[in-house]
C-alpha positions as a printed NumPy array, in Angstrom:
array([[ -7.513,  -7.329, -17.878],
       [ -4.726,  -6.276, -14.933],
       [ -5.548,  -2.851, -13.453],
       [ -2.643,  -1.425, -11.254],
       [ -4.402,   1.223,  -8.589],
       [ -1.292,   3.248,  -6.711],
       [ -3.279,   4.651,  -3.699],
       [ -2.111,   5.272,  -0.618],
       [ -5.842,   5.669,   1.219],
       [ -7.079,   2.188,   2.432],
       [-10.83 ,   2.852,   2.235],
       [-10.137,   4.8  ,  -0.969],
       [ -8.082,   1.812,  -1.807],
       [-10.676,  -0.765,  -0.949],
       [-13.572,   0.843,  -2.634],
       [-11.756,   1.185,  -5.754],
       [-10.344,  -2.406,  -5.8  ],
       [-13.759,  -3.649,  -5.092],
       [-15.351,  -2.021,  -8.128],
       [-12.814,  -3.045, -10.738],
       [-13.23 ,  -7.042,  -9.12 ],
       [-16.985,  -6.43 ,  -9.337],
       [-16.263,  -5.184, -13.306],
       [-13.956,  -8.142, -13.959],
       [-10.848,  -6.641, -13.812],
       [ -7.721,  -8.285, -12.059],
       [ -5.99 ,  -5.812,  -9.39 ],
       [ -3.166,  -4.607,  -8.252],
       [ -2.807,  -2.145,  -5.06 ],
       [  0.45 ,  -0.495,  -4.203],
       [  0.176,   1.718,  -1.159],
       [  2.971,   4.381,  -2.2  ],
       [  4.538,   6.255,  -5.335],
       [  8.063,   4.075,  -5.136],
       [  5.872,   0.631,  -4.699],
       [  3.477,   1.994,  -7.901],
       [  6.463,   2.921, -10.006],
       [  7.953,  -0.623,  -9.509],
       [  4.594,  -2.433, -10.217],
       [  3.953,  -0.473, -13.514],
       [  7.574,  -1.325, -14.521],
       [  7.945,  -5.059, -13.653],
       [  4.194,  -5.815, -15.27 ],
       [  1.767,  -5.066, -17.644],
       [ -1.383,  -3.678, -17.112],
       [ -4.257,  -2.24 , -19.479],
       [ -4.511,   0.99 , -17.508],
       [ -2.899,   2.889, -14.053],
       [ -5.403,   4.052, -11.568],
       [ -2.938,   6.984, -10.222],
       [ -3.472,   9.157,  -6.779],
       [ -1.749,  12.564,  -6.706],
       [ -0.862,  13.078,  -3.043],
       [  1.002,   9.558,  -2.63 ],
       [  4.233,   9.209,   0.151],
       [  7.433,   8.881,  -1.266],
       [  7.07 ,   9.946,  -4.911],
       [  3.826,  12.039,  -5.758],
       [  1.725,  10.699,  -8.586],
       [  2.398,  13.444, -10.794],
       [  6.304,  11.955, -10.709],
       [  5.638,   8.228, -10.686],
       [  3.444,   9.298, -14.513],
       [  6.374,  11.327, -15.498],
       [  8.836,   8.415, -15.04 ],
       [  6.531,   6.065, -16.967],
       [  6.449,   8.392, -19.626],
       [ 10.059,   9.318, -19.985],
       [ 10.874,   5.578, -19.618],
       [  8.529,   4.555, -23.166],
       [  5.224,   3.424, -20.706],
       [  2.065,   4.551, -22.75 ],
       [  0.188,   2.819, -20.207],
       [ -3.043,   4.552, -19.77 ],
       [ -3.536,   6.866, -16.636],
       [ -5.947,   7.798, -14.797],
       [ -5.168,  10.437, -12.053],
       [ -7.35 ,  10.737,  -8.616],
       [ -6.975,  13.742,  -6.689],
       [ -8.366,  15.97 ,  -4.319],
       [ -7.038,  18.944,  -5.799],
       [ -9.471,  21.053,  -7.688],
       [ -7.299,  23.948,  -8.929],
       [ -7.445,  23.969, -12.938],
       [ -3.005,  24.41 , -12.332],
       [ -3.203,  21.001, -10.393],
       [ -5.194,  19.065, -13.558],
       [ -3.067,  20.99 , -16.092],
       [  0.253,  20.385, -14.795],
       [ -0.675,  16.028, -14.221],
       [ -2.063,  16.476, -18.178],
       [  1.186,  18.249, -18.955],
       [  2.804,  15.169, -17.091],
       [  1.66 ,  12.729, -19.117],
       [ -1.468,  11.386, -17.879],
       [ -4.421,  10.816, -19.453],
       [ -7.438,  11.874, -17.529],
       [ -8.398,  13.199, -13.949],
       [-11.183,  12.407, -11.978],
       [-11.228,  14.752,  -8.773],
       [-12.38 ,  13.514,  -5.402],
       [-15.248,  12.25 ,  -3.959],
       [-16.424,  10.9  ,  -7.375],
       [-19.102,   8.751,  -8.243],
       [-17.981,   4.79 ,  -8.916],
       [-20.123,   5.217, -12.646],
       [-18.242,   7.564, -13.99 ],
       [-14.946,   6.38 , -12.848],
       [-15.778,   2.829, -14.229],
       [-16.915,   4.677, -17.969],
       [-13.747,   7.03 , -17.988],
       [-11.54 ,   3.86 , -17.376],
       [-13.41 ,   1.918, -20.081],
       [-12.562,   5.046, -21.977],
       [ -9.119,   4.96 , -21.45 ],
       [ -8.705,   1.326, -22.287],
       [-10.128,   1.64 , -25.562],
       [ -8.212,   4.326, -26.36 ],
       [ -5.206,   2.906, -25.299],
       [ -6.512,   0.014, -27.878],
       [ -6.419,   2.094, -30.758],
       [ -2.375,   2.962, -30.34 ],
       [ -1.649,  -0.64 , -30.884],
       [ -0.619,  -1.189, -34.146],
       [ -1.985,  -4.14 , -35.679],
       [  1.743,  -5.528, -36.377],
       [  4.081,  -5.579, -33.703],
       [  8.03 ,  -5.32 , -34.094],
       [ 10.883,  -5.721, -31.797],
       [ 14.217,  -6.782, -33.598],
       [ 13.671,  -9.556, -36.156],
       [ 10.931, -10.481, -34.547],
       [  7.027,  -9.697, -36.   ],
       [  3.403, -10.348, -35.562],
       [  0.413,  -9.496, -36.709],
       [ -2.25 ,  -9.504, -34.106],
       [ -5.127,  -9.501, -36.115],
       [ -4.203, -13.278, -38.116],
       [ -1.996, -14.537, -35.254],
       [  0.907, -14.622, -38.233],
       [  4.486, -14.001, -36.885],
       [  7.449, -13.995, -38.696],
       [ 11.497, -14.053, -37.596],
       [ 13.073, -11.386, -40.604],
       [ 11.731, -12.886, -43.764],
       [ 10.888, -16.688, -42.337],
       [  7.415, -16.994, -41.455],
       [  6.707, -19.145, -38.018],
       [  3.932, -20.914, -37.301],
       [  2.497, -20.247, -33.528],
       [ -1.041, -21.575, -31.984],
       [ -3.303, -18.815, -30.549],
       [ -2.197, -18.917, -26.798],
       [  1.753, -18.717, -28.642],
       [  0.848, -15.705, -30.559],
       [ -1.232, -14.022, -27.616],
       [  2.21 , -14.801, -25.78 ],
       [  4.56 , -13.482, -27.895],
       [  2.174, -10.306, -28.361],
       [  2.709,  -9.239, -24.948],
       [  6.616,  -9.658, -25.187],
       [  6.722,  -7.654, -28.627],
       [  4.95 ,  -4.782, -26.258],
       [  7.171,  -4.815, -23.893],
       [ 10.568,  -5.485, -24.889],
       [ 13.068,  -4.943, -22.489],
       [ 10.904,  -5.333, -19.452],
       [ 10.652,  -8.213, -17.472],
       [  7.25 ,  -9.656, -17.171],
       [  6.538, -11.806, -14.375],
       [  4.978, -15.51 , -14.78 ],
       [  1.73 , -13.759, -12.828],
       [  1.189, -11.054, -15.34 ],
       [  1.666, -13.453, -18.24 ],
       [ -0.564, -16.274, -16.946],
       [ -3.398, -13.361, -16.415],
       [ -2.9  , -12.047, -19.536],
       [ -3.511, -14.815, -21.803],
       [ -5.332, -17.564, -19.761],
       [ -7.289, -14.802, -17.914],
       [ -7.018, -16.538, -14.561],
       [ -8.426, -19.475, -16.018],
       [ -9.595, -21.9  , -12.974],
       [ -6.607, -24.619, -12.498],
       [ -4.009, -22.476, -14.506],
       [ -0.491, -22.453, -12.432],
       [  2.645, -20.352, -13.775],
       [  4.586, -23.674, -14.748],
       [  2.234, -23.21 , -17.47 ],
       [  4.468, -20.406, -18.591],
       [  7.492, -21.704, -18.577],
       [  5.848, -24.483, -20.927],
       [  4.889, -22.248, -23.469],
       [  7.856, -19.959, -23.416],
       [  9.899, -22.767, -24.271],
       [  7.765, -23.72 , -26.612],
       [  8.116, -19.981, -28.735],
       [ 12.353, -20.509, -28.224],
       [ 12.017, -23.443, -30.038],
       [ 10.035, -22.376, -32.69 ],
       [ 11.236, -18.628, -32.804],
       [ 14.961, -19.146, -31.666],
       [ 16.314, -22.299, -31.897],
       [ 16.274, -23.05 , -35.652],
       [ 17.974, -19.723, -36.215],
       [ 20.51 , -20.481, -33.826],
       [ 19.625, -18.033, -30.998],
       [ 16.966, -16.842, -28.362],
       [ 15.406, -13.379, -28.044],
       [ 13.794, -14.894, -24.726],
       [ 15.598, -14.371, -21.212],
       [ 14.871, -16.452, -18.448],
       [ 15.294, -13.809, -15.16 ],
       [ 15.708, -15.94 , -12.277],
       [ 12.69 , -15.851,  -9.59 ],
       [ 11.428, -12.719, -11.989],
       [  9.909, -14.141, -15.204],
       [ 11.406, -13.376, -18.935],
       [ 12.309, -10.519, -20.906],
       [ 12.362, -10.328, -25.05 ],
       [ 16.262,  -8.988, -25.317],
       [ 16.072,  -7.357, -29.345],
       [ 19.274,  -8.463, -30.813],
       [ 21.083,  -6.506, -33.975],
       [ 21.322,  -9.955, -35.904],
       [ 18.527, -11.199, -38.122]])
C-alpha cells in the first residue's frame, strides 16, 4: 500500500517515512504543497499524510484542490496548530483527521489504519467508468452487456484504472499496486499486461479505453460509445 507524506520538515519527514517502511507501507515524500499536489494527482495512494504549514501552497489548499478535483483520497493532516479554528477550518477543507504536533508514532500509525479502512468502505464493490465494469469481489468485468474474461493480476489492473479514470497512473504506482513490489518485478511488466486488457477489453469491440502517455504511464479515457 503507497502512502504519499507532503512534509516539508526533514527530521519530521524522516521519522514519519521510517515508520510507515517499518509498517509495510511504500512511500512517497514531497517536500512542498505544489510537489504534494502533483504526486497525489499523477498516482494513487491509499491515504495522504498532509502538513499544514507547507511552502508554496499550505496543506489546507493542496486538500481543497484534491477535493474539488473528485480525490477522496484519505487525509491525514499534521500540524502544529492547536487552535480548535485551525482543526475546524482543515475538517471544513476536506480532510479527514488531524493529529497535532509532537505526537506519538502509535497513534499516528492506528489513526492511519483508521483512515484506510474507512476509505475501504467507500469503494463500491462494482466499479464503472463508461462501458466499462467490474466487480471486485468475483474479479468479473464486463464491456456494456458482453462479459470479459480477465485473470486476477488483469482484474486487480483494471480495478485501479476504473478508480481513477482520467488520471494518469504511472508504470511505478501500477507495478506497486498489484505486484506489491514483488522482488524481480520491472515496469515492462506493465506494459505487458496493459496490452493484454486492450486486447481483451478493446480490441474485439473495435476501440481502446486505454491511453498510452508517453514517458508518463496510461490513462482509462471513458468514451460515450458502448
Amino acid at each position: 500500500m503507497r502512502v504519499l507524506v507532503v512534509e516539508d520538515d526533514w527530521e519530521m519527514a524522516q521519522l514519519v517515512e521510517q515508520a510507515l517502511v517499518d509498517e509495510g507501507y511504500a512511500v512517497e515524500v514531497a517536500r512542498d504543497g505544489v510537489a504534494g499536489l502533483d504526486a497525489a494527482r499523477r498516482s494513487t495512494f491509499v491515504a495522504v499524510i498532509l502538513d499544514v504549514l507547507l511552502p508554496g501552497l499550505d496543506g489546507r489548499e493542496v486538500c481543497q484542490r484534491l477535493r474539488e478535483a473528485g480525490q477522496r483520497v484519505p487525509v491525514l493532516m499534521l500540524t502544529a496548530l492547536g487552535e480548535v479554528i485551525d482543526r475546524v477550518q482543515g475538517l471544513d477543507l476536506g480532510a479527514d483527521d488531524y493529529l497535532a504536533k509532537p505526537f506519538s508514532l502509535e497513534e499516528f500509525l492506528a489513526r492511519l489504519r483508521a483512515l484506510i479502512r474507512r476509505g475501504e468502505q467507500w469503494r463500491p464493490e462494482v466499479l464503472r467508468a463508461g462501458p466499462l465494469r467490474l466487480d471486485r469481489l468475483s474479479g468479473r468485468a464486463w464491456r456494456g452487456d458482453t462479459e470479459v474474461e480477465l485473470t486476477a493480476r488483469e482484474a486487480a489492473l483494471l480495478e485501479l484504472f476504473l478508480r481513477w479514470p482520467g488520471i494518469v497512473l504511472t508504470r511505478e504506482s501500477l507495478l506497486a499496486h498489484v505486484w506489491a513490489n514483488e522482488p524481480g518485478r520491472s515496469s515492462n511488466l506493465i506494459t505487458q499486461y496493459v496490452g493484454h486488457l486492450r486486447r481483451k477489453l478493446g480490441l474485439p469491440f473495435a476501440g481502446s479505453d486505454l491511453e498510452t502517455i508517453h514517458r508518463l504511464g496510461y490513462r482509462l479515457t471513458v468514451p460515450d460509445r458502448s
